[in-house]
N, C-alpha and C positions, 0 to 999 in steps of 0.2 A: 044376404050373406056377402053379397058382392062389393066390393070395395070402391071408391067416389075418383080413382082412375081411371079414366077409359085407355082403351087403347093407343086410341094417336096420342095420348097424354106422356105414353110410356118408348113412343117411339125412336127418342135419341138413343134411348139405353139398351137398344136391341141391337143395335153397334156396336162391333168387336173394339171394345178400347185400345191402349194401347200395352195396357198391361196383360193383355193377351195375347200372344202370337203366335201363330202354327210356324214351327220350324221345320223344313226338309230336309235331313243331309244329304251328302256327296251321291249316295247309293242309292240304286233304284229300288222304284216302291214293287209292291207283293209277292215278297218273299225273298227265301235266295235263290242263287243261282245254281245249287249246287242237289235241286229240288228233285226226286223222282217220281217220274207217273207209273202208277205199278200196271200199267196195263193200257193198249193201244185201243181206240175210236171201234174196231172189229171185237174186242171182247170185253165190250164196257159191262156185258152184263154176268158176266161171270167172277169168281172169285179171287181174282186178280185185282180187282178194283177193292178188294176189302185188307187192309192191315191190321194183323190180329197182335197186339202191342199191350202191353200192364201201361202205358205214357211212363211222361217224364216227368222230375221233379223240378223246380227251380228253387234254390236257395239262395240267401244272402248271407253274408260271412261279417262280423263285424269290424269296420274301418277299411273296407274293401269296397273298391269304387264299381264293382260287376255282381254280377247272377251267376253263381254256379249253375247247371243244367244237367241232371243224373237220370243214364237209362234206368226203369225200371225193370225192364227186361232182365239184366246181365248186372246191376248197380254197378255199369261202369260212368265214370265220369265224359260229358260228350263233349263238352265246352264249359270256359268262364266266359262269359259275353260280358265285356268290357261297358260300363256306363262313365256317365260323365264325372258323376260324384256319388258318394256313397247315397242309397238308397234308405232312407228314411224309414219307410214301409214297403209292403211286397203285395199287389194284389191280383189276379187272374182277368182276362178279358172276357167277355159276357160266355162264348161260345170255348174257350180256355186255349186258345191255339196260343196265346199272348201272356206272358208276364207284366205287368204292370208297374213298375220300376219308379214310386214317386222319389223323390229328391228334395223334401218340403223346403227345408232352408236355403237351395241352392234354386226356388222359384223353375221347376223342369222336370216333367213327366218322361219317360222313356218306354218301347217296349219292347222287351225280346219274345222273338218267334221261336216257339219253342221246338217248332221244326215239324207235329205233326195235326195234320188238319183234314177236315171233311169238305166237301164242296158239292154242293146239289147240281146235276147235271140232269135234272127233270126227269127222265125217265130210269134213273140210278144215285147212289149217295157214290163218291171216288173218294177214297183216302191218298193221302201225299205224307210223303215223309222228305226230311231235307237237314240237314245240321242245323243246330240252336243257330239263329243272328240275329242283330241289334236291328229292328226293323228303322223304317225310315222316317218315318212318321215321329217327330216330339212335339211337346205343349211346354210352351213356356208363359207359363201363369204364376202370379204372388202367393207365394203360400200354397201350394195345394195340397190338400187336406183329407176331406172325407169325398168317398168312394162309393158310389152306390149302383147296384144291377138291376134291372127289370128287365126278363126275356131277353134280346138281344140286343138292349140297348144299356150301356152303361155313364154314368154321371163325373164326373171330376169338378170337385167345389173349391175353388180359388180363393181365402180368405182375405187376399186383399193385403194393404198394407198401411194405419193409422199414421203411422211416424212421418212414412213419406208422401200419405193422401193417395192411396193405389187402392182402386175400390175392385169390390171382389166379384169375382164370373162365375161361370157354371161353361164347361167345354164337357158336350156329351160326344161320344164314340161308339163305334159297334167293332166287331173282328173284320169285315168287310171295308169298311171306311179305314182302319188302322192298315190292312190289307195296300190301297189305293192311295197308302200315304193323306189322307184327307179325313179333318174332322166329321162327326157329322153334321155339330150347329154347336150355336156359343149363343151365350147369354151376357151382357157386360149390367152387371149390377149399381145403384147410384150411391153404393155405400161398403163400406171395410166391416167384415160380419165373422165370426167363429162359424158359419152356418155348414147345411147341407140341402142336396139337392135328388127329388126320385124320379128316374120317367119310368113313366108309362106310358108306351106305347108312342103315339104323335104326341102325347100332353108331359109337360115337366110340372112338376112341384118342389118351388122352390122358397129359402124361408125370408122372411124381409127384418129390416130392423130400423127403429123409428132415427130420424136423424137427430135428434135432439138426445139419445140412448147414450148412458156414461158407459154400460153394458156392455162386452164384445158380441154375446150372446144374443142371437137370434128373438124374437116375441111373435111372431105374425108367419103365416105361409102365405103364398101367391101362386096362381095355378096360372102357367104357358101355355101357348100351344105352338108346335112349328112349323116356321114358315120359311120352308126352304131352309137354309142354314143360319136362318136367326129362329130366335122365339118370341111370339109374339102375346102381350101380356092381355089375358082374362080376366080375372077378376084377383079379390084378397079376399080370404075367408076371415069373416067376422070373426070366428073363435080364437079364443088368444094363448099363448101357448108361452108363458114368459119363463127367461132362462131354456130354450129350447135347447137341444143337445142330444143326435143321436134318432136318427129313424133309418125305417125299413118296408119295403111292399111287398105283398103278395096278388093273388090274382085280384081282389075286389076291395081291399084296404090299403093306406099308407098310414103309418104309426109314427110321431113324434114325439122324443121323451120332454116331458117340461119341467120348470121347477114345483109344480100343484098335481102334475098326474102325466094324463098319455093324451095329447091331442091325434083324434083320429078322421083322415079324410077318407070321404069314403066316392067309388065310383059305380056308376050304374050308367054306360054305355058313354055320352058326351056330358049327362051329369053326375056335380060331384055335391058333397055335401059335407059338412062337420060338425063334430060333434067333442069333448070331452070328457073322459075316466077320470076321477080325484083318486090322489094318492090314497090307499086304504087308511083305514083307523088302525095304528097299533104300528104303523111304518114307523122304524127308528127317527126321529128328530133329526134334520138335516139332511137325511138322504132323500134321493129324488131317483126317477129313469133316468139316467146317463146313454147307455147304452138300448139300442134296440136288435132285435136278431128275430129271424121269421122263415118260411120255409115256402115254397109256390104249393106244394101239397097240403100246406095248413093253412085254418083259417085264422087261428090265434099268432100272437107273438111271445118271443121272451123279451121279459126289461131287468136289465142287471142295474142294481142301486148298491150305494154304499160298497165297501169292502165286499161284503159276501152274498147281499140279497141278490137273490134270482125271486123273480113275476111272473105269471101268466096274465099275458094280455088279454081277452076276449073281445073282440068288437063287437060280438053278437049279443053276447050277456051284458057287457058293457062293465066288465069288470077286471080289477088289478087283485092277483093273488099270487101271495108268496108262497115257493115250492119252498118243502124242505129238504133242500139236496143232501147236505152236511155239515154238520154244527161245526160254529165258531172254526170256519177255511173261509180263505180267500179267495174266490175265485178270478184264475191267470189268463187262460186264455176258452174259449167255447165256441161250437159249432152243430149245427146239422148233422145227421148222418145224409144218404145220397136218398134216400124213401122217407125221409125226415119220419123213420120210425122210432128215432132214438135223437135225444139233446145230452150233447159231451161239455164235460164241465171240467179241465184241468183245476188245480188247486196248488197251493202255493206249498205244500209239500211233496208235487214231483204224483198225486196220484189221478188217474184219471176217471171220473165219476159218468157210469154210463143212463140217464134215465129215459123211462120208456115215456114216448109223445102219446101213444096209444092208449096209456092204461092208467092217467092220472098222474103223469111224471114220476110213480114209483121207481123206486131203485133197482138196476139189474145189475150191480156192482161196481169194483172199482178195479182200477189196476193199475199197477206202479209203471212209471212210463220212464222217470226223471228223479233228478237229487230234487231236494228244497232249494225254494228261491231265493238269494242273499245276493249282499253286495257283490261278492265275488263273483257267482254265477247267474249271468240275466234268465230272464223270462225266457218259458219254452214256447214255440208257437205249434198250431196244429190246421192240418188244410184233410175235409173228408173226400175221398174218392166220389166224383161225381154217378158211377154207375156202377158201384160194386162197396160192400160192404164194407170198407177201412176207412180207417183215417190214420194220417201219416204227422206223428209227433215228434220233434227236434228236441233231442237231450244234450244242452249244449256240453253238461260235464262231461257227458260218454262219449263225444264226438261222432254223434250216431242218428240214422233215424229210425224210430220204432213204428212198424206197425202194427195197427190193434184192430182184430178179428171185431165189429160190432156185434155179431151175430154170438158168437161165445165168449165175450168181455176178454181176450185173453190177447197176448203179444204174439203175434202170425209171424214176424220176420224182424231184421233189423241191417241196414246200411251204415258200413261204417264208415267213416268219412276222412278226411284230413285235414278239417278246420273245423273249426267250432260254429256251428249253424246258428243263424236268427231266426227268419221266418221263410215258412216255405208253402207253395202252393204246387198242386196239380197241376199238370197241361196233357193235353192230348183230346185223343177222338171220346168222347162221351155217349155219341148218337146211334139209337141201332139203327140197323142196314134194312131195316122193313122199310118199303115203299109206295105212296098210296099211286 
């Protein structure tokens, strides 16, 4: 399965190009200054140390160069943290202390601190709370694109740039390295790709594409491992995966949509392995896995195809099967719940489809969240509460956020805003206070 490059073969490209470059600004790194410790070195082990907080939200506003940042507490507004240019997309940092602020067109990553964070002090967890601020840490990469998390390590995939010959990277991060201002390793790739990239753990998987490819699109993975703050190249898996687009890991699999099916790598300690899923018999004509989504508590994925198809990925069965969520809808935006006991499915009429992960993807209803999606009013997004049962859905028409009870399909709450929300994610403390 191993591919006819060795390592030293691959060694210039383990060099930060120059299309990659970690930026520091003005401001000093981890955190702000404005931080408090709730509790002195004499009562670290008492209830001082613990902040009992709903977190915050971070939203983006459209044609707005910053992150909104909303208590959940009081839904008072706490900050706009000002970014360089408008945010592209919005995504969380592995540990969620971090918004992730990409900027695709403007080639620049950013992150705000969302102000509230845990820190392991060995024999105790400490919470810190501090005002939302534009941390100090950016990446200024071509195109940056797709986004991927494993444990406490997250990927940023660089698509590079064809016109001007800017080939594409992979800069991975954690909340601690984002924290120190410092990445925590880079990848400089020998080619401009649509691609994407998964770590696990010390190993990255990341996707290659032939040079000779009229293609943007990725065909081939290549498995990393790192070394120090580069990565250093292992092998290519034989398995081919053409028209790649779209993956996700969980604890023993990483899942890749192709244009013929799901290429799936799989790990068993420092080995890894592949294999491939064919698109079922009866799969509408044209459509392929596009998207991939997956949960650390399951061992399946979801692959969204076409307009409306949602998959069950199995790597164990080794098979692609279509749910039937909801006839002839499009589905807008989808997620987890926080026990990935339930898969939320928005739809392009504003309702939000709740199915059970447990029980055969069966339906446990829907619920109105939002208007229909038209020209006029963009896409809603949705981020789940990392350790409690909601997920928190953006109505851009109602200038609102809605929350929705997973546990009784039903709307718990709703913030109402004074801009018209894009996309929004969670931040704050996730972790319990148990200690081994």
């Amino acid at each position: 399965m191993k591919g006819e490059e060795s390592s030293a073969a691959r060694t210039p490209w383990q060099k930060l190009s120059a299309c990659v470059v970690i930026g520091l600004l003005a401001a000093g790194c981890g955190g702000s200054n404005n931080s408090t410790e709730t509790n002195n070195d004499d009562a670290a082990h008492d209830d001082a140390a613990h902040i009992e907080s709903a977190g915050r939200l971070a939203i983006t506003q459209a044609e707005l160069a910053g992150v909104h940042v909303i208590d959940l507490d009081g839904h008072q507004s706490l900050a706009t943290v000002a970014t360089n240019f408008v945010p592209s997309v919005l995504y969380a940092s592995p540990s969620r202390r971090y918004a992730v602020a990409i900027q695709r067109n403007d080639d620049l990553v950013q992150f705000i601190d969302g102000g509230l964070w845990q820190e392991d002090h060995v024999d105790h967890l400490h919470d810190y709370e501090a005002d939302p601020a534009l941390a100090a840490l950016q990446v200024n990469g071509i195109r940056p694109t797709h986004y991927e998390v494993f444990d406490d390590v997250a990927a940023l995939f660089m698509d590079g740039n064809a016109e001007t010959s800017q080939n594409a990277a992979v800069v991975s991060v954690t909340d601690a390295s984002i924290e120190s201002g410092q990445t925590l390793a880079t990848l400089a790739l020998p080619m401009q790709m649509h691609g994407t990239a998964e770590p696990r753990g010390q190993y990255l998987l990341s996707t290659w594409r032939a040079p000779t490819s009229v293609n943007t699109l990725p065909e081939m993975v290549e498995l990393y491992r790192r070394d120090e703050a580069g990565y250093a190249f292992v092998e290519r898996f034989e398995t081919s995966c053409p028209l790649l687009h779209g993956s996700f890991s969980n604890e023993r699999y990483s899942a890749f949509g192709c244009g013929d099916g799901v290429l799936v790598i799989e790990q068993n300690g420092d080995t890894f392995s592949s294999f491939k899923i064919a698109n079922p018999v009866g799969m509408p004509e044209g459509d392929r896995i596009g998207t991939v989504l997956g949960h650390h508590e399951l061992t399946s994925f979801i692959g969204l195809a076409g307009a409306g198809g949602v998959y069950e990925i199995d790597p164990v069965a080794g098979t692609l099967t279509m749910i039937d969520w909801s006839a002839d809808r499009t589905h807008v935006a989808q997620t987890f719940d926080h026990e990935a006991a339930n898969f939320l499915v928005l739809d392009d009429l504003g309702m939000l489809h709740v199915l059970d992960a447990r029980n055969g993807w069966a339906s446990r209803g829907a619920v109105a969240v939002t208007g229909s999606v038209s020209e006029d009013h963009p896409n809603a997004s949705l981020d789940a509460h990392p350790a409690a049962a909601q997920v928190f859905v953006t109505d851009p028409q109602g200038q609102r956020i809605v929350v929705v009870d997973t546990e009784s399909v039903a709307v718990s709450d709703q913030i109402p805003l004074a801009f018209v929300p894009g996309a929004v994610r969670w931040l704050g403390i996730a972790e319990s206070h148990g200690h081994d």
